[in-house]
N, C-alpha and C positions, 0 to 999 in steps of 0.2 A: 890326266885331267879330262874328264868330261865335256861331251859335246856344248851342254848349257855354259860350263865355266868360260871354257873358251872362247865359246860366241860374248859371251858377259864381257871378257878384256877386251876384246877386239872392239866393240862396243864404247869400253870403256876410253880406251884410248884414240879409236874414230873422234867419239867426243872430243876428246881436250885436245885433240891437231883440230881440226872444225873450230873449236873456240877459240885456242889460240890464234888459229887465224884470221879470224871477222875481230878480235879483239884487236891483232898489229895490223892491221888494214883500217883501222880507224883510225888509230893513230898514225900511222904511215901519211891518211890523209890531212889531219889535224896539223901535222908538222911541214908538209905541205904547203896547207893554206895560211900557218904563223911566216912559212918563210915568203907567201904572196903579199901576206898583211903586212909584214916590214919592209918588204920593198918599194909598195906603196905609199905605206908613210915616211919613207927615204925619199924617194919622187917626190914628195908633196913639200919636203923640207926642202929640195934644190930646186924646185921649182921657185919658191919663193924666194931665194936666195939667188938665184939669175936674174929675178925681177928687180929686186932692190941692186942689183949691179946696174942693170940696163937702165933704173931710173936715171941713177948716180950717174953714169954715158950722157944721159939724156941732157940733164941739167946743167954737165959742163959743156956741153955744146954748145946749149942755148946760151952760157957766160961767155963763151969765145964768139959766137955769134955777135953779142951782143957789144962785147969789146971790138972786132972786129967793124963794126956798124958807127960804132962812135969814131973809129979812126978816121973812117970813111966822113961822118960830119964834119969832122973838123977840116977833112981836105976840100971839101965841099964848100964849107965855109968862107973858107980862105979864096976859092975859086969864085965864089959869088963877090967877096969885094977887092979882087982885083977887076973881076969884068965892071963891076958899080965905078970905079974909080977910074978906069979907063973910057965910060960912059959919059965922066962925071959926075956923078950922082956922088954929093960928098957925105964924109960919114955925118951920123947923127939926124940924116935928113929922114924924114917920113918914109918915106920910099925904101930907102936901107934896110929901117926897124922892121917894114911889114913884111919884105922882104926874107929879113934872116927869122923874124918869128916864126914866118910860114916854114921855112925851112926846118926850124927846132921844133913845131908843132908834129910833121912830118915824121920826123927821127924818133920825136916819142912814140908816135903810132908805131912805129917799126920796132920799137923795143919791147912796147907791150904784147906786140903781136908777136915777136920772139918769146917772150915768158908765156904768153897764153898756149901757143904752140909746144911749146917743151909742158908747160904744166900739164895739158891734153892727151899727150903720148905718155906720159907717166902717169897719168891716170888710167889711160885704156890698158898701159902695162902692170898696173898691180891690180886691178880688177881682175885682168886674166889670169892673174898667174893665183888669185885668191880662191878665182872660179875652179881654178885647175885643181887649186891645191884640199879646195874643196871637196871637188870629186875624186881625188885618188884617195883624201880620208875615208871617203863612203866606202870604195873599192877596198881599203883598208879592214873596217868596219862590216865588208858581208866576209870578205876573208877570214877572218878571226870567227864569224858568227859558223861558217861551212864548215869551220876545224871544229870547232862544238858538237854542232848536231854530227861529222863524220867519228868522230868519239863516240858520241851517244849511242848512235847507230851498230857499233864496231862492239860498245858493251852489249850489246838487248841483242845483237844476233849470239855474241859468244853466252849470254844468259840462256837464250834462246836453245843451242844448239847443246848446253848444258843438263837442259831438262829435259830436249831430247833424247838424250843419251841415259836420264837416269828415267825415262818413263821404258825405254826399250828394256834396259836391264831386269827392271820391275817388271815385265811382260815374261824375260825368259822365267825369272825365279815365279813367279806366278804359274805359268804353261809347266814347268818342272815340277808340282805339285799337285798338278794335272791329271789323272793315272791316263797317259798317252795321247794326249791331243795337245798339238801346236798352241802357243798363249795363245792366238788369234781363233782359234776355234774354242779355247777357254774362254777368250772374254765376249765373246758371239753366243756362251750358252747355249741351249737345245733351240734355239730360234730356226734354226736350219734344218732341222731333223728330217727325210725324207719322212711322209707320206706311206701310212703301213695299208690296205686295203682286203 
């Protein structure tokens, strides 16, 4: 085999390890970035699925809160007209009524402000967990975009590194038809010629 042929394979096969490799380096990172983009979009589904637990917490609280509050009126209740009646203050009098309204007026306030309270934190919890879930779709979403362009890139170097290798070849078989000058001083022409004097 000939010096040119030789250089020609070695050439040749430089080529296709070079391509092969910026070609599985693209993907390498493409699969990569699918497996950060599903994780992300794993996250963003358990995120929100924590949230709607944590409301669900939330809201039975505020019901036993709120159960727990009426027990308490009614013991309340029951304390204010013993003391009215120990007072003498008998039932049905004026006094009694504005008494226990004020009291029931009270207890609503304390119930509403139970639901408001619980509505509040379940609000601030599925906002967050939307905002969250939001941004790990994004995170999601450049992931998937990084696996693309590292693809892209992994072809256009292996295209790349393919046309390198057949512009070299083209050089030796060029230079070999050469009578004795290197492709490179073949495709330089007489540009370089010393100076005869």
């Amino acid at each position: 085999m000939s010096w040119a042929a030789t250089a020609a394979v070695l050439i040749v096969a430089s080529t296709a390890v070079t391509a092969y490799g910026s070609y599985s380096a693209g993907q390498a990172q493409k699969k990569m970035n699918q497996y950060n983009a599903d994780v992300a979009a794993q996250q963003a589904m358990i995120e929100k699925r924590t949230a709607d637990t944590n409301v669900t917490l939330v809201q039975d609280q505020a019901k036993e809160a709120a159960k727990q509050q009426r027990r308490n009126l009614a013991m309340l209740e029951g304390e204010q007209k013993g003391m009215l009646a120990a007072q003498g203050v008998g039932g049905g009098s004026v006094t009694e009524a504005d008494i226990m309204e004020s009291t029931l007026d009270t207890a609503e306030l304390d119930r509403e402000a139970i639901r408001y309270n619980a509505d509040s934190r379940s609000w601030a919890i599925k906002e967050g967990a939307n905002f969250g879930a939001w941004d790990l779709a994004n995170q999601s979403n450049q992931y998937t975009m990084a696996g693309k362009n590292a693809a892209r890139a992994g072809n256009i170097g292996a295209t790349a590194s393919l046309l390198q290798g057949a512009s070299q070849v083209a050089g030796i078989g060029y230079g070999s038809t050469t009578k004795g000058q290197t492709s490179t001083q073949a495709l330089q022409g007489n540009r370089f010629r010393p100076a005869r004097y």
